[in-house]
KOLMAR-550001 format. One record per residue: residue number from 1; z negated, y, x negated of N, C-alpha, C in turn. Coordinates in nm, 2 decimals. Atoms other than C-alpha are relative to their C-alpha. Layout:
(NUM; (Z; Y; X); (Z; Y; X); (Z; Y; X)) ...
END
This chain:
(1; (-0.04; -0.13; 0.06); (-4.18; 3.24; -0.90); (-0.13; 0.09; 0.00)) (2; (0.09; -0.12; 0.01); (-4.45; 3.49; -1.01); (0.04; 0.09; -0.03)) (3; (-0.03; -0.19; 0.00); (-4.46; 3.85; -0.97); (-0.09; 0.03; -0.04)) (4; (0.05; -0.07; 0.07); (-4.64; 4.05; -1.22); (-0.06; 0.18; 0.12)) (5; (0.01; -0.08; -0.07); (-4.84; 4.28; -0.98); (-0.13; 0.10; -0.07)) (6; (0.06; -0.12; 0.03); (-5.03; 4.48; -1.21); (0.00; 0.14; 0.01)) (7; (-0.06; -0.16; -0.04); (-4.85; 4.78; -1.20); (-0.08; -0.01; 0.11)) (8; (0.00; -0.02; -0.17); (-4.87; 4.76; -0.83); (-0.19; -0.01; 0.01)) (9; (0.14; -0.01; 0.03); (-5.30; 4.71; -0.90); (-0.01; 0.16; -0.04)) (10; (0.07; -0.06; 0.07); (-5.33; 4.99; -1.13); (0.07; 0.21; 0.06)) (11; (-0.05; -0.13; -0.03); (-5.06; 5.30; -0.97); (-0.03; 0.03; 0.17)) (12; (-0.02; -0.05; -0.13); (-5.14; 5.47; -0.67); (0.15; 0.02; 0.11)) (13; (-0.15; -0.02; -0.04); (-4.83; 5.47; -0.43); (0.11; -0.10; -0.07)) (14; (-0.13; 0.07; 0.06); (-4.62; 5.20; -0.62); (0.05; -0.06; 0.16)) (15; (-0.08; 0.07; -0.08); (-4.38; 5.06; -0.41); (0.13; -0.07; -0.05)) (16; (-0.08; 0.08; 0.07); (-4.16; 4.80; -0.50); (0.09; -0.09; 0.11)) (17; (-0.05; 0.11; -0.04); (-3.91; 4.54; -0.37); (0.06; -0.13; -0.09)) (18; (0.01; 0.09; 0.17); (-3.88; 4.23; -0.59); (0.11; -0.16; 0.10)) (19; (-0.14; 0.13; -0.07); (-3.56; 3.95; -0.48); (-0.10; -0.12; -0.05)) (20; (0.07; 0.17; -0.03); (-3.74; 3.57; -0.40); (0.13; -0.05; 0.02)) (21; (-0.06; 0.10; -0.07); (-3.51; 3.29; -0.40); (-0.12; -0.11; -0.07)) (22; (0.05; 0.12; -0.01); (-3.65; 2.98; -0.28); (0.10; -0.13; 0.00)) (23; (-0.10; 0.08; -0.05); (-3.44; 2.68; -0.30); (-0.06; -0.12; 0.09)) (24; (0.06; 0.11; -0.17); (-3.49; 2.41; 0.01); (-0.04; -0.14; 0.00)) (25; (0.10; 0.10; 0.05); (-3.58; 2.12; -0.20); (-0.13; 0.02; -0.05)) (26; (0.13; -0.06; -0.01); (-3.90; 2.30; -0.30); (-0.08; 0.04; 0.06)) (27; (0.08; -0.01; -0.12); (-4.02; 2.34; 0.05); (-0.03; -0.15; 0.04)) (28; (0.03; 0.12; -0.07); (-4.22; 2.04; 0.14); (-0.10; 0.04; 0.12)) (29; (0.08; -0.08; -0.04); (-4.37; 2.10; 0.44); (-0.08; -0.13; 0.15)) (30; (0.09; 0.12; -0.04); (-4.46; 1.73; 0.58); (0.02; 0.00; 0.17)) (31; (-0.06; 0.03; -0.07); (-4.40; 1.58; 0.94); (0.09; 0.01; 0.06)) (32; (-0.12; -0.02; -0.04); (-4.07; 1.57; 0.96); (0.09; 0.09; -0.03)) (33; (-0.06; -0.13; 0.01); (-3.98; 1.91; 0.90); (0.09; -0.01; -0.13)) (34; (-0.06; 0.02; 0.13); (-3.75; 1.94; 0.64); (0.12; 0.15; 0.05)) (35; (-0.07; -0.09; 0.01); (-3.58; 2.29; 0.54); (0.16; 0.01; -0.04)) (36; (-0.15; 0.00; 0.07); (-3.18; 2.29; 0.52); (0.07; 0.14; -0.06)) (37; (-0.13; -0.09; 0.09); (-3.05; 2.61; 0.35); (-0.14; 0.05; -0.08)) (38; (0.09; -0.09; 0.05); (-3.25; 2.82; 0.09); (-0.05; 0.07; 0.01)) (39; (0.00; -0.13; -0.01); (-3.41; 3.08; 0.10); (-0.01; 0.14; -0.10)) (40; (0.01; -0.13; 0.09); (-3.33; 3.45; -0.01); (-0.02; 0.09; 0.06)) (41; (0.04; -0.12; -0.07); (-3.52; 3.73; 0.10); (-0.05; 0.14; -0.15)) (42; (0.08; -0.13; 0.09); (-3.72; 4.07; -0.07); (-0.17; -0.01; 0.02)) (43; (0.16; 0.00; 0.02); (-4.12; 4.08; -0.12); (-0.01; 0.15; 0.01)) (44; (0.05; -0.17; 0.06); (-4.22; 4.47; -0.11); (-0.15; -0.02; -0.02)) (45; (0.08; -0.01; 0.05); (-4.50; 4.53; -0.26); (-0.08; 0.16; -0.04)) (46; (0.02; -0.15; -0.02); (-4.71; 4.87; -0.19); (-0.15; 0.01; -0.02)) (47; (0.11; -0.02; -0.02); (-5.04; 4.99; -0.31); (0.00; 0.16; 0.05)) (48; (0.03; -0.14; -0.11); (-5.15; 5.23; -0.05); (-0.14; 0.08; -0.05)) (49; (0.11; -0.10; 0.03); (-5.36; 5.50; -0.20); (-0.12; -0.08; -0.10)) (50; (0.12; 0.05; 0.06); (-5.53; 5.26; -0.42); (-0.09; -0.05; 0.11)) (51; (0.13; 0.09; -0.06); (-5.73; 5.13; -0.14); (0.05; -0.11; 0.09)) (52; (-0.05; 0.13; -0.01); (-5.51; 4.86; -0.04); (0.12; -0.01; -0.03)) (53; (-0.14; 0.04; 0.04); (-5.22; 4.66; -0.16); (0.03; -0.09; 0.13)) (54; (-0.12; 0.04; -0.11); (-4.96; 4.59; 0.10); (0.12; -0.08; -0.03)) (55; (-0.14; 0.07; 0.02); (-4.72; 4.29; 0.09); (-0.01; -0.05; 0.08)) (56; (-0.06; 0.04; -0.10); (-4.47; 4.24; 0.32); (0.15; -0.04; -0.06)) (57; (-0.08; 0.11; 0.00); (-4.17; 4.03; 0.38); (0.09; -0.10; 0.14)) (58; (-0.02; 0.07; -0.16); (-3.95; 3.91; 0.68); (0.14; -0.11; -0.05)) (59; (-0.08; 0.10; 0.04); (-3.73; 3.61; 0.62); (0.04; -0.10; 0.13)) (60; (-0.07; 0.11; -0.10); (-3.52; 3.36; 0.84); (-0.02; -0.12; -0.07)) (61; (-0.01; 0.11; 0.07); (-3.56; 2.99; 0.79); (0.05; -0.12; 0.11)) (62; (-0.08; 0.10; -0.12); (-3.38; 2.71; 0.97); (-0.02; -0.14; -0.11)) (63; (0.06; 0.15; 0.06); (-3.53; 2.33; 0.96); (0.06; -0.08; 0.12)) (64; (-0.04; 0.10; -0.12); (-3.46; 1.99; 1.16); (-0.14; -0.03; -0.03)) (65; (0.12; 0.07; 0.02); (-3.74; 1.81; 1.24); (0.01; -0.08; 0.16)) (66; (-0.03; 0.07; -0.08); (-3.76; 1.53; 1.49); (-0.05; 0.05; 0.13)) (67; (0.07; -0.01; -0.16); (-3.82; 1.57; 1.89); (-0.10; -0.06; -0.03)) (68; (0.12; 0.06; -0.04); (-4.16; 1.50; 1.98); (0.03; -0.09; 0.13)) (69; (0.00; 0.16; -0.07); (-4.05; 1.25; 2.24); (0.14; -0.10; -0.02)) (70; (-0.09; 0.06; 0.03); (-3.72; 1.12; 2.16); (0.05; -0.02; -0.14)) (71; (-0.02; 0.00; 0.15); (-3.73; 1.14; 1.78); (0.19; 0.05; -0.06)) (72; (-0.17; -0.05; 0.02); (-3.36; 1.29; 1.82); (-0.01; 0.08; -0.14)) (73; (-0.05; -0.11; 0.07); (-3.28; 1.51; 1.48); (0.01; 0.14; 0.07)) (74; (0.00; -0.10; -0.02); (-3.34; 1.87; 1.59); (-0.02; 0.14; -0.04)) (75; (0.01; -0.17; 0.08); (-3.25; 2.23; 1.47); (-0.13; 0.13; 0.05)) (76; (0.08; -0.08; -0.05); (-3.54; 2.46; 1.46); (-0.01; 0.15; -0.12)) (77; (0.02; -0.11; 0.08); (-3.53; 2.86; 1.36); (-0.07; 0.02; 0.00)) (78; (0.13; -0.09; 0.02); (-3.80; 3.06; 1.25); (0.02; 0.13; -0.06)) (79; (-0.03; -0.12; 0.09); (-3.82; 3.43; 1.16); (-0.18; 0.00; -0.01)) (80; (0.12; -0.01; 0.07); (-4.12; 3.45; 0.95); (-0.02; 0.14; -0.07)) (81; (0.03; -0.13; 0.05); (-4.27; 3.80; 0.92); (-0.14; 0.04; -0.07)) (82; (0.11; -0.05; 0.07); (-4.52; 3.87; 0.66); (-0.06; 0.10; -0.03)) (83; (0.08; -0.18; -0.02); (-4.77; 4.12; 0.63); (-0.14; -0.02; -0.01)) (84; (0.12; 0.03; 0.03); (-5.06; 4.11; 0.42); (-0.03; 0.09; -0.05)) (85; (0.04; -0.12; 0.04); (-5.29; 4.36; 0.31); (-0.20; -0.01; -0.05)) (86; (0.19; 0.02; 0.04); (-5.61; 4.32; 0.08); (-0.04; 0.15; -0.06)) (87; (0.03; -0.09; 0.04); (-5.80; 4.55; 0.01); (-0.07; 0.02; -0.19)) (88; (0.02; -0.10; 0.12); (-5.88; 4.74; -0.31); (-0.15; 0.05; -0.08)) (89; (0.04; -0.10; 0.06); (-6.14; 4.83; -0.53); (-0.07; 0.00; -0.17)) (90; (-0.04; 0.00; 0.16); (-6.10; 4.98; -0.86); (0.14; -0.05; 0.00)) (91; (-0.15; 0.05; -0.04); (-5.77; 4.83; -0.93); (-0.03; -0.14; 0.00)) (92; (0.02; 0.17; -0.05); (-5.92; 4.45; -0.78); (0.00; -0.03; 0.11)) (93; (-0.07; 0.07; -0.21); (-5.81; 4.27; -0.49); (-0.16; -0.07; 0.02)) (94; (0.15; 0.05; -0.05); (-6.12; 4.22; -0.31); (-0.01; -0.12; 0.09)) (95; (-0.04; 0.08; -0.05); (-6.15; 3.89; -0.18); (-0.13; -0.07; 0.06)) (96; (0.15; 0.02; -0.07); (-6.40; 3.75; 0.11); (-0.08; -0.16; -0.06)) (97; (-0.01; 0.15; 0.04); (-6.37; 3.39; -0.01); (0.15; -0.06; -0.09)) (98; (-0.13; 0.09; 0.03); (-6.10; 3.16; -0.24); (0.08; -0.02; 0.08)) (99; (-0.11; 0.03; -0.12); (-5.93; 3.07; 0.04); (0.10; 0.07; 0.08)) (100; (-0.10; -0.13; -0.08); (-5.80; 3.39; 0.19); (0.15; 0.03; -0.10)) (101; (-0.15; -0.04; 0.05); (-5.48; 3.44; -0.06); (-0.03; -0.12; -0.15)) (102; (-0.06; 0.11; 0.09); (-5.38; 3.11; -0.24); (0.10; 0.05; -0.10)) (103; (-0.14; -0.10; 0.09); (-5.09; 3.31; -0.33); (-0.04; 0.09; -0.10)) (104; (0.04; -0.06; 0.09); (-5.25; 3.52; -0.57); (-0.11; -0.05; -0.09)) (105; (0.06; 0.08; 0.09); (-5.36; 3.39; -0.88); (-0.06; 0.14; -0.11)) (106; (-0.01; -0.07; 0.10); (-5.52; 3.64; -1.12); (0.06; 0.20; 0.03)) (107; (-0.09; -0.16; -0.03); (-5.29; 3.98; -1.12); (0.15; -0.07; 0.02)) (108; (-0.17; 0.09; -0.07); (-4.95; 3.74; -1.04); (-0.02; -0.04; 0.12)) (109; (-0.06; 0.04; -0.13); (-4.84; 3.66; -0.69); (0.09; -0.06; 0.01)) (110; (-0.09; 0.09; 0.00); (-4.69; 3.34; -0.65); (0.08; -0.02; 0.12)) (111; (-0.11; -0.05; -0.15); (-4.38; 3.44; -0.39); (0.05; -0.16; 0.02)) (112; (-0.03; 0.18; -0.10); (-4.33; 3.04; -0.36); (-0.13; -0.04; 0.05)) (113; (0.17; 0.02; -0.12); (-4.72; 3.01; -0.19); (0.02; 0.05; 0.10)) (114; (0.01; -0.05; -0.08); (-4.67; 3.27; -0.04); (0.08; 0.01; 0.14)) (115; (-0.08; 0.03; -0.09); (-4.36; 3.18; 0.13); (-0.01; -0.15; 0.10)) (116; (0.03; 0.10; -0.03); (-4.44; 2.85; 0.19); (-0.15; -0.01; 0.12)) (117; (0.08; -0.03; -0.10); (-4.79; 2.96; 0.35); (0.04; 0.04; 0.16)) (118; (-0.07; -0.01; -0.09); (-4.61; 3.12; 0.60); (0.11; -0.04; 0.06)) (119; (-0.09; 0.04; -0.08); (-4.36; 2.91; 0.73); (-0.08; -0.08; 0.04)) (120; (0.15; 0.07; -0.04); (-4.68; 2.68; 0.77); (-0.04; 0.02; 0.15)) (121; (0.09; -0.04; -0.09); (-4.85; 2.90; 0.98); (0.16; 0.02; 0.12)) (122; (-0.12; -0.04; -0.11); (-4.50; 2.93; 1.18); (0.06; -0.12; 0.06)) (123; (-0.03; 0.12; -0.08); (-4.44; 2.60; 1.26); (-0.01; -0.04; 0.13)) (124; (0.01; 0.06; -0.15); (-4.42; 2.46; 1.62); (-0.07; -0.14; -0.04)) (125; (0.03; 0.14; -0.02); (-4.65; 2.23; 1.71); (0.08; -0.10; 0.09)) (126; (-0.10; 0.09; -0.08); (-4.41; 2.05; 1.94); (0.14; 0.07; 0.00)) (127; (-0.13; -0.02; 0.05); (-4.03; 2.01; 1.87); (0.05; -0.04; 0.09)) (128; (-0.04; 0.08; -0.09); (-3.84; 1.91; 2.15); (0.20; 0.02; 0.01)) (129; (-0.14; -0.08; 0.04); (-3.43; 1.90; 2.15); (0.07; 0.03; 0.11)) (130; (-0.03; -0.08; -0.07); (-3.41; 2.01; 2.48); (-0.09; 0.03; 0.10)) (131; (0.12; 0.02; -0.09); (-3.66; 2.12; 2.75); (-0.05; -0.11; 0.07)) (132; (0.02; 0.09; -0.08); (-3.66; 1.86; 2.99); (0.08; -0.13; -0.08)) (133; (0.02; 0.07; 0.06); (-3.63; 1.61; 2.73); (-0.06; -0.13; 0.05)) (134; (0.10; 0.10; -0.08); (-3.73; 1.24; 2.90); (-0.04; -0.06; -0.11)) (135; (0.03; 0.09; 0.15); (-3.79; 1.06; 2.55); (0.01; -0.13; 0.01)) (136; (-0.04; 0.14; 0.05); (-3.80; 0.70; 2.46); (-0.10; -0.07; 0.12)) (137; (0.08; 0.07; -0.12); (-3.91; 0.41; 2.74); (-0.11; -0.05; -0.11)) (138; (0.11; 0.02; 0.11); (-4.24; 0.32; 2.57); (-0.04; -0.17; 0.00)) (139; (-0.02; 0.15; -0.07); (-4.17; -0.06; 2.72); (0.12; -0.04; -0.11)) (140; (-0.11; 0.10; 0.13); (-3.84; -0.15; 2.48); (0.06; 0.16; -0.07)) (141; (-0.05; -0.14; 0.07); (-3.75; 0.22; 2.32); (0.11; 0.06; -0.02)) (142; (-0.17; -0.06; -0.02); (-3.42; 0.32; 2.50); (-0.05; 0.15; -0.01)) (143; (0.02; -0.16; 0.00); (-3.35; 0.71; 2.47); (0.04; -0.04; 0.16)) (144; (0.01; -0.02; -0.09); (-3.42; 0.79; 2.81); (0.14; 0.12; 0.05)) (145; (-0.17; -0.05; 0.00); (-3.14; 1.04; 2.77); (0.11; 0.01; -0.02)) (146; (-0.11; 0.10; 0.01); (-2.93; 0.84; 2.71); (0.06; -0.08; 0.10)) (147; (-0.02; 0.08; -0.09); (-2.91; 0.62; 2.97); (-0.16; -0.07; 0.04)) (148; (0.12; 0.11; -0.06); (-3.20; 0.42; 3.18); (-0.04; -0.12; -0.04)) (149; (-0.01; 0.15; 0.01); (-3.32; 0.13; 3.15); (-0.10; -0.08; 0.08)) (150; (0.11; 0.12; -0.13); (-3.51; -0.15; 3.41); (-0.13; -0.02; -0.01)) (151; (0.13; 0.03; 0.01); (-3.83; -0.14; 3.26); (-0.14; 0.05; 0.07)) (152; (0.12; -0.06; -0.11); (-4.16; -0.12; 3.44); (-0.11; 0.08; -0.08)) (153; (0.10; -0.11; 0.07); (-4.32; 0.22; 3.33); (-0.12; 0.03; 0.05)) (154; (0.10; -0.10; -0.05); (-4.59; 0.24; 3.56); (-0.12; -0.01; -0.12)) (155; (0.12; 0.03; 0.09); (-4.90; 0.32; 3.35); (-0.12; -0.02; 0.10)) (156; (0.12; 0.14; -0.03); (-5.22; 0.11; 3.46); (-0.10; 0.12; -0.03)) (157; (0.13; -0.08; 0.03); (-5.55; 0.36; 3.47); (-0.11; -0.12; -0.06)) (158; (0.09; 0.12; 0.09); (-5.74; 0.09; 3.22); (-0.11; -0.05; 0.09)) (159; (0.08; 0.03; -0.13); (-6.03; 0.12; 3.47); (0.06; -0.09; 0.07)) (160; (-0.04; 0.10; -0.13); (-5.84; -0.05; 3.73); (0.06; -0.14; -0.03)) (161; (-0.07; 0.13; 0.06); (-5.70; -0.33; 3.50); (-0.01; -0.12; 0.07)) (162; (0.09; 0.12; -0.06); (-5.97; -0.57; 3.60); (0.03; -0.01; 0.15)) (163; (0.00; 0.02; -0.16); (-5.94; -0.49; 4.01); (0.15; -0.07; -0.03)) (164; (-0.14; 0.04; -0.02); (-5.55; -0.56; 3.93); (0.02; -0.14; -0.03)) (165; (0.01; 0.11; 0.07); (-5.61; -0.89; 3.76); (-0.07; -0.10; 0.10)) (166; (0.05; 0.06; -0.14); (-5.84; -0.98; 4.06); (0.08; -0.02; 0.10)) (167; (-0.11; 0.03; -0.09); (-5.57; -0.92; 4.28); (0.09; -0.06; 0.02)) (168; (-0.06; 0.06; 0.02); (-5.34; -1.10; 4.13); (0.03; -0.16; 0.01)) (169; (0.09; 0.13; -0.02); (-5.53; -1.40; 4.13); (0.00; -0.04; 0.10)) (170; (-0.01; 0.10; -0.12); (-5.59; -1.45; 4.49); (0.15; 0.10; 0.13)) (171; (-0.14; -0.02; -0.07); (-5.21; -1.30; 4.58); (0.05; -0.15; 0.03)) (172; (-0.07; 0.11; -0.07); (-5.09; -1.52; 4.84); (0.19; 0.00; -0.02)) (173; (-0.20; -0.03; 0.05); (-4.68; -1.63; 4.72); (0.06; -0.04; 0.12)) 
END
């Protein structure tokens, strides 16, 4: 969806609020994560005295995405609060480099970048679906919270492999 932000370039003081729906198949947002409801929020849109445009934006978003140790299916909210603010001059968004607002193309503002940008930057890097979470035996891959299982977890400091392999060797049976 693009927003026509010239106005909002060219008047001193515009202030605007402009309806975004996103729908939740159009969020791709890659490991794991996957968005289950749509989203529908407001964009405002404010140039401040001409010497910067102000867009902001606060939206809820609810995703599953797997535990990082037990790959369980797990519910994760986000309130994603936006709040950008370039500056101005003449009626041109001043920009340090390409890279700082993807979302703006031209004098349009593409409110699916810009939404999508930010739930990005809001992600958790670790998902877990409960704190103390034991995860999967890494020996035959029971859910540990699930139930146990007999297998020998100790982990081996690689270093010591060889001394263990020595020892093994002249273990009296």
């Amino acid at each position: 969806m693009l927003i026509d932000i010239t106005k909002a370039l060219n008047e001193e003081g515009f202030n605007k609020k402009f309806p975004v729906s996103l729908a939740k198949e159009d969020i791709e947002l890659g490991d794991g994560f996957v968005v289950t409801h749509d989203i529908e929020t407001e964009i405002q849109i404010k140039n401040d005295n001409g010497s910067a445009l102000l867009i902001t934006c606060n939206f809820d978003v609810e995703l599953t995405a797997p535990c990082s140790r037990c790959l369980k299916e797990t519910c994760v909210s986000l309130n994603a609060i936006v709040d950008e603010e370039f500056r101005l001059s003449g009626h041109e968004i001043i920009l340090d480099n390409d890279n700082d607002a993807p979302f703006i193309e031209g004098e349009f503002l593409n409110a699916c970048k810009l939404l999508h940008e930010w739930i990005l930057s809001q992600l958790p890097s670790k998902v877990l679906c409960k704190d103390d979470c034991k995860g999967l035996c890494p020996v035959c891959g029971q859910n540990l919270n699930e139930r146990d299982c007999d297998c020998d977890r100790t982990v081996m400091d690689p270093r010591m492999e060889k001394f263990k392999d020595l020892f093994d060797k002249f273990k009296e049976v």
